[in-house]
C-alpha positions as CSV (number, residue, x, y, z in Angstrom):
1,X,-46.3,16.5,-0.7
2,X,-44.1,13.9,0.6
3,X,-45.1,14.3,4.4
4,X,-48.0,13.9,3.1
5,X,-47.6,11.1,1.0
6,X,-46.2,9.7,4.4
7,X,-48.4,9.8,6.1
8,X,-51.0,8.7,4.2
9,X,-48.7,5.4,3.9
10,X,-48.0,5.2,7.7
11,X,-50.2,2.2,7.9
12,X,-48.6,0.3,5.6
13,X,-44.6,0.8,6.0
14,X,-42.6,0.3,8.6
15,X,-40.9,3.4,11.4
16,X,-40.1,6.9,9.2
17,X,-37.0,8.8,9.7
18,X,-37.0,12.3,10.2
19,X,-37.5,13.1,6.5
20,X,-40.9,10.7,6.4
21,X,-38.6,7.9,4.6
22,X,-39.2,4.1,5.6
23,X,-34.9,3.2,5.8
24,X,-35.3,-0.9,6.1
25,X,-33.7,-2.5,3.3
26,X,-35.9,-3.5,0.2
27,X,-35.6,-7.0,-1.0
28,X,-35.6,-8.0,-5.1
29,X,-36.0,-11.5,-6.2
30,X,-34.8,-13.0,-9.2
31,X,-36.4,-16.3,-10.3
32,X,-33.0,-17.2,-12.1
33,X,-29.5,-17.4,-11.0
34,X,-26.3,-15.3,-10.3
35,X,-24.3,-14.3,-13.5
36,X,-27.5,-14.3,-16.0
37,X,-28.1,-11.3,-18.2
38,X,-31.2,-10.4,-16.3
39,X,-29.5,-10.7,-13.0
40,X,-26.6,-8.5,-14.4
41,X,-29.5,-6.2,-14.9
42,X,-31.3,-6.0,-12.1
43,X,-27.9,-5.5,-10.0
44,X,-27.4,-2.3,-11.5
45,X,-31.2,-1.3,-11.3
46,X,-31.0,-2.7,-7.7
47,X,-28.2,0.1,-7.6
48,X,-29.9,3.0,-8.5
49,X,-32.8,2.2,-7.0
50,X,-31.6,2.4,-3.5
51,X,-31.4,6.1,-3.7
52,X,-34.1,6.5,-5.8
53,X,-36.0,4.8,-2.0
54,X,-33.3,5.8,0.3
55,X,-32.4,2.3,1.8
56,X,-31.0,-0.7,0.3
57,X,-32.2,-3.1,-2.2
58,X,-30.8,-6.5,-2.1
59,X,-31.0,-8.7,-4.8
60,X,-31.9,-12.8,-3.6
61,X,-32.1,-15.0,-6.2
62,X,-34.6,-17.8,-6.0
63,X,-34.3,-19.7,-9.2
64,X,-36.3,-23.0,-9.7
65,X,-39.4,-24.9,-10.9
66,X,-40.5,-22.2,-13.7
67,X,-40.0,-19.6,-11.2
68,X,-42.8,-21.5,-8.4
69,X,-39.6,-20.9,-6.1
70,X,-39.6,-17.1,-6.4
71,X,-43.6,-16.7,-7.0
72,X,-43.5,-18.7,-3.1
73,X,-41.7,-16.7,-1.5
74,X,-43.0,-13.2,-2.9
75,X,-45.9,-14.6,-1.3
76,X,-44.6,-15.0,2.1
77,X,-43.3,-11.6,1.9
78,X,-46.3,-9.9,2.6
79,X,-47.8,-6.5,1.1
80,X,-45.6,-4.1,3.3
81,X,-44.3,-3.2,-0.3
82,X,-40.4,-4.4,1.1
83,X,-40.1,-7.4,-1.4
84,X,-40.0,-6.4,-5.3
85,X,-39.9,-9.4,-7.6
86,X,-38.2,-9.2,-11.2
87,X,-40.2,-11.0,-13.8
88,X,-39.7,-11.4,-17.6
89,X,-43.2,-10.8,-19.6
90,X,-43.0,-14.4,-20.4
91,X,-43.6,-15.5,-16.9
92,X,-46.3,-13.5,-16.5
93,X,-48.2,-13.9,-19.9
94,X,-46.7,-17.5,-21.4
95,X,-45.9,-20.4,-18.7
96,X,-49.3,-19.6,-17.0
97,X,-50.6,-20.5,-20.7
98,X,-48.2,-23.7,-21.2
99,X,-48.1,-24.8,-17.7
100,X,-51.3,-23.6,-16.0
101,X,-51.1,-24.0,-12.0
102,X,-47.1,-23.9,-11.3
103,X,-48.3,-19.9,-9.9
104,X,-50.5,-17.5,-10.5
105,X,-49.4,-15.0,-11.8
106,X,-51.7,-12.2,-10.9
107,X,-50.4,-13.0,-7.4
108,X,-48.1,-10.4,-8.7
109,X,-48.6,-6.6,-9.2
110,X,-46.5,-5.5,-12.1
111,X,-45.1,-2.1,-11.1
112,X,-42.3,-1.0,-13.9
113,X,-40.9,-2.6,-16.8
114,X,-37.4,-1.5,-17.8
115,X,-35.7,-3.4,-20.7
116,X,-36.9,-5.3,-24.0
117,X,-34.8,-7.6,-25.9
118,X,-35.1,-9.7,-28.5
119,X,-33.3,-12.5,-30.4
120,X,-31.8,-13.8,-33.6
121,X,-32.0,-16.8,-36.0
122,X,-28.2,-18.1,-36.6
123,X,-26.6,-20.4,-38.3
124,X,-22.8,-21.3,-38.5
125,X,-21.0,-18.8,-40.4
126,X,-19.9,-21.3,-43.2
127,X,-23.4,-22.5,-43.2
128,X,-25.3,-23.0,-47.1
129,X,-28.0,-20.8,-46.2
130,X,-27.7,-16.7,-47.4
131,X,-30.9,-15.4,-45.7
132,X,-33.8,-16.6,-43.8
133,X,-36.1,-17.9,-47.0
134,X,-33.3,-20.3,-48.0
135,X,-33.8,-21.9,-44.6
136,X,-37.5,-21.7,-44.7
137,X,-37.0,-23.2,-48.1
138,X,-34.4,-26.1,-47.3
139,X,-37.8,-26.8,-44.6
140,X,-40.7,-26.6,-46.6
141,X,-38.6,-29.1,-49.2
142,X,-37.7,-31.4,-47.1
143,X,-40.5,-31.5,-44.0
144,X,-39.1,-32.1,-40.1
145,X,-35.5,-32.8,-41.4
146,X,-33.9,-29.3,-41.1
147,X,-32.6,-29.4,-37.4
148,X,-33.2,-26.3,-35.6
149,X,-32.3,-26.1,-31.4
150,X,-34.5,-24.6,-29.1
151,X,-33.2,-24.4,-25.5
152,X,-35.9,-23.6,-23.5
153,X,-40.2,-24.0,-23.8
154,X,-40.1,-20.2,-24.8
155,X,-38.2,-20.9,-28.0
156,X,-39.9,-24.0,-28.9
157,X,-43.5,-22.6,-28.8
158,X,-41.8,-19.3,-31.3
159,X,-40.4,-21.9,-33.6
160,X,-44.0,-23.3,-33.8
161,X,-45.1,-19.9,-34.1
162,X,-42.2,-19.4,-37.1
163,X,-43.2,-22.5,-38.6
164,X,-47.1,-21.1,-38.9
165,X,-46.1,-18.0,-40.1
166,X,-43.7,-19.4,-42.7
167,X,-45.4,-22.4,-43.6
168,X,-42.4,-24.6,-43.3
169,X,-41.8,-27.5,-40.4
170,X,-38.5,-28.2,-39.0
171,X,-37.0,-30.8,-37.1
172,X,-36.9,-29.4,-33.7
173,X,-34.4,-30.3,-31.4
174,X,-34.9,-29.5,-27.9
175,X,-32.1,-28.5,-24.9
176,X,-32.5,-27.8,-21.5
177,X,-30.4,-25.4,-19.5
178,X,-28.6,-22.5,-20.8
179,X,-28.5,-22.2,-24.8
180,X,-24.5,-23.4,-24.5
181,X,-25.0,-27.0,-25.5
182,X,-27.2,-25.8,-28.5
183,X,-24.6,-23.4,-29.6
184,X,-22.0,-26.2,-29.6
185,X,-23.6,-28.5,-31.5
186,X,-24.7,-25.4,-33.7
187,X,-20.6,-24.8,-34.7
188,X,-20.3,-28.4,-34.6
189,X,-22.8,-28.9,-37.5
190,X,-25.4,-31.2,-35.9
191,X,-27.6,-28.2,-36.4
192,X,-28.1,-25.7,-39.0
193,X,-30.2,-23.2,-37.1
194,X,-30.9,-21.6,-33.1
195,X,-32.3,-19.0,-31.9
196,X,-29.7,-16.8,-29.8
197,X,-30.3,-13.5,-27.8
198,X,-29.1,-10.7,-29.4
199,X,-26.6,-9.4,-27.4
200,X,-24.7,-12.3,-26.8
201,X,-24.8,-13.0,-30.8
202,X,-22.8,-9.9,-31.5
203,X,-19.3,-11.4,-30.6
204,X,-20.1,-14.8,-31.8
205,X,-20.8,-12.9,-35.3
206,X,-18.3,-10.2,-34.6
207,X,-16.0,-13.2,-34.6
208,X,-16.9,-14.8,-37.6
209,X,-18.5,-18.0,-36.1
210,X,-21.7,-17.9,-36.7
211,X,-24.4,-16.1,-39.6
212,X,-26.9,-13.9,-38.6
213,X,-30.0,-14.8,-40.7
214,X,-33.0,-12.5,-39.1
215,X,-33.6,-10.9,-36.2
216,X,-37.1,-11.4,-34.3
217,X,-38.0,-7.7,-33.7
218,X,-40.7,-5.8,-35.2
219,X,-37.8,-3.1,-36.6
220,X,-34.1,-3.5,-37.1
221,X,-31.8,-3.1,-33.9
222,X,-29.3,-0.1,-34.5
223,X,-26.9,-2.2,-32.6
224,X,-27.0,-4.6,-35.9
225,X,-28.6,-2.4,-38.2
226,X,-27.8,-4.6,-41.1
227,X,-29.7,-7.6,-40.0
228,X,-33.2,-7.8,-41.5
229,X,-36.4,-8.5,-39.7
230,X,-38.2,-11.9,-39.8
231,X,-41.5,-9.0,-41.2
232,X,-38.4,-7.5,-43.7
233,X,-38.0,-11.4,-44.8
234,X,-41.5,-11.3,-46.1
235,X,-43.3,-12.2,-43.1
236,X,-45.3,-9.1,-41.6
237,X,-46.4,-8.9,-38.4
238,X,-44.3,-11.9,-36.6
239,X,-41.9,-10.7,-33.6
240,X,-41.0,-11.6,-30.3
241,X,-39.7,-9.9,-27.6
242,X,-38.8,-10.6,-24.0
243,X,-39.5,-7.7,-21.3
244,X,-37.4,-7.6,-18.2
245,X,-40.0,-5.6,-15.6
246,X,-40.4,-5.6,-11.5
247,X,-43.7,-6.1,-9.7
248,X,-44.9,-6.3,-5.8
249,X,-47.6,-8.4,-4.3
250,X,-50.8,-8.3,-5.7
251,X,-52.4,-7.5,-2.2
252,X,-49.9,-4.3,-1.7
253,X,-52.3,-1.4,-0.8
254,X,-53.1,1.0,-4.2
255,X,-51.3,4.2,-2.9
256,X,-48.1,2.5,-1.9
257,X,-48.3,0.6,-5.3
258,X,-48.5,3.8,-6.8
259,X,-45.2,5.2,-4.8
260,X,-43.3,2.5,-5.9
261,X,-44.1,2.7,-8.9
262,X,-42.7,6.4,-9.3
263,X,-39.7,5.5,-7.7
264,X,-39.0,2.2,-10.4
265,X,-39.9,4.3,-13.2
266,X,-37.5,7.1,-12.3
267,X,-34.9,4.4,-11.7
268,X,-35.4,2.8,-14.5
269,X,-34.7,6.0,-16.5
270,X,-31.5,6.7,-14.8
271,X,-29.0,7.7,-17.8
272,X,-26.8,4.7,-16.1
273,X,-30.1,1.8,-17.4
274,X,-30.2,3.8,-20.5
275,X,-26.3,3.8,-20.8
276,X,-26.6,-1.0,-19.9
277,X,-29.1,-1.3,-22.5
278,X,-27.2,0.4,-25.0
279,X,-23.8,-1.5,-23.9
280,X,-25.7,-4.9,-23.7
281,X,-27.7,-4.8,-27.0
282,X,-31.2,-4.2,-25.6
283,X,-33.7,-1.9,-25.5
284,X,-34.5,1.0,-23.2
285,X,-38.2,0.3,-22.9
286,X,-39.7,1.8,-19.8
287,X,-43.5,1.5,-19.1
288,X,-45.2,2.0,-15.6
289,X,-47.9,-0.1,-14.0
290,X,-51.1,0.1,-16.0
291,X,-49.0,-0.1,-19.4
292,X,-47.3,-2.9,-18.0
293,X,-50.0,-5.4,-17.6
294,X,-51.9,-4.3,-20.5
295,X,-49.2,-5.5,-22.2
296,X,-48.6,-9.1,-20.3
297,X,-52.6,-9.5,-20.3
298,X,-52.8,-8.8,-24.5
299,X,-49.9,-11.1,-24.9
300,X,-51.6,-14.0,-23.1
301,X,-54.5,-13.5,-25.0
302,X,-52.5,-14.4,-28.1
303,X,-50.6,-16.7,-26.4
304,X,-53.8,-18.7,-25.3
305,X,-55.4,-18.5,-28.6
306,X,-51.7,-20.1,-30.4
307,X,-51.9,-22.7,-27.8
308,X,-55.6,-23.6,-28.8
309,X,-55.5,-23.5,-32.5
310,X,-52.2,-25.4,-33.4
311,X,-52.1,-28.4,-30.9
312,X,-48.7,-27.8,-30.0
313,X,-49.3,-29.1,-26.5
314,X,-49.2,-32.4,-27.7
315,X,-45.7,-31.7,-29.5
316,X,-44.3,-30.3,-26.2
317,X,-45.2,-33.6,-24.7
318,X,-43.2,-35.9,-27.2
């Protein structure tokens, strides 16, 4: 089956060894820099999915312009299926929405997702609030004066998205960059609420600095099973996630797709990814191609249809 496979692909890939493997080294870029959790990620997929291929992957981080930088130069790459690109659902299914014409996204062929995480809604530990309604609360009583920090346009469109849910309007207070300067001024008490990504959380509460209130996931996480859910807080239905997936270019030929795929979802099954999501707070949530953009295309239908009813365009702009 696999000389035949080979074969088949011989058109498409590069000079086969012996065994009817293609040995040139694989490229993976990253649309964010060195040291970020999903770069720590995709290391240690990059890892395992070297001998899942037989020939090295190198990771080359591109970060820039909402991920224009890396979209460019899976582009150049080609369709030889050499160049993977890691991708978070988000860049596939809510800047397209928010910022229309940075990319396009269907330039890119999602081939394997292989992590979902999520995040929480914190406060400081000595904080007034008890639970998540007596923020919503402190909100709906006194309208855009209950400062909560959102670091990045991701967070800002969920909080509008909270705020519908809940009926209750904060003040937001927006940050650019990594969530670090929100986090300070979070202990420092210029803000009563952030969102913050679970895994990091865990030694911030762990430590006793800061409250968990809810946790934006559709069930609890076992790795802070006593945190309830944003549904749990009387609010069913609202979650948000953020997958960490791998695609190739759109124009790669099918049956090669479809090889590549095999290998990513094997990798990404490897008792060693099951083994970093546990250790990192996340979830082990493997889906292959098709499953894959059914999801990113259903989320950007919801995405598209927030973004037309509630006129939050015009509060990104402010």
């Amino acid at each position: 089956m696999r000389a035949v496979a080979a074969t088949v692909l011989a058109p498409y890939i590069g000079t086969a060894d012996s065994q009817g493997r293609d040995n040139r080294p694989y490229r993976l870029i990253l649309s964010i820099g060195a040291g970020s959790g999903m770069d720590t990620l995709f290391r240690a997929y990059a890892k395992v999915l070297s001998e899942e291929l037989k020939a090295p992957v190198v990771v080359d981080n591109k970060p820039g312009a909402d991920g224009a930088i890396a979209f460019r130069e899976l582009a150049r790459a080609g369709t030889d299926g050499h160049t993977f690109m890691a991708v978070s659902d988000s860049m596939l299914n809510f800047l397209p929405v928010v910022k229309p014409g940075v990319y396009d996204p269907k330039s890119l062929r999602p081939i394997v997702n292989v992590t979902r995480s999520t995040s929480l809604i914190i406060t400081r530990a000595d904080a007034k609030y008890r639970n998540l309604e007596d923020l919503l609360n402190a909100a709906r009583q006194k309208p855009e004066t209950v400062p909560f920090g959102t670091y990045a346009l991701f967070y800002r469109i969920t909080l509008a998205r909270l705020e519908e849910a809940t009926k209750s309007k904060f003040k937001d207070i927006p940050y650019k960059g990594t969530p670090a300067n929100a986090l300070n001024d979070l202990l420092g008490g210029t803000l009563d609420a952030i969102f913050y990504e679970a895994g990091g959380a865990i030694p911030l509460i762990e430590s006793g600095r800061v409250k968990p209130l809810a946790i934006v996931s559709a069930e609890r996480s076992p790795s802070l099973p006593k945190v309830p859910t944003v549904a749990e807080s009387g609010y069913p239905g609202f979650s948000m996630y953020f997958l960490q997936g791998m695609g190739v270019h759109s124009g790669t030929p099918e049956p090669l797709v479809r090889q590549l795929e095999a290998a990513a979802v094997k990798a990404a099954r490897d008792p060693s990814i099951v083994e970093y999501a546990k250790q990192h707070a996340t979830e082990h949530y493997v889906m292959g191609a098709d499953a894959f953009e059914k999801y990113v295309d259903k989320d950007a239908a919801l995405y598209r249809d927030f973004v037309a009813r509630s006129g939050i365009m015009k509060r990104l702009s402010e």
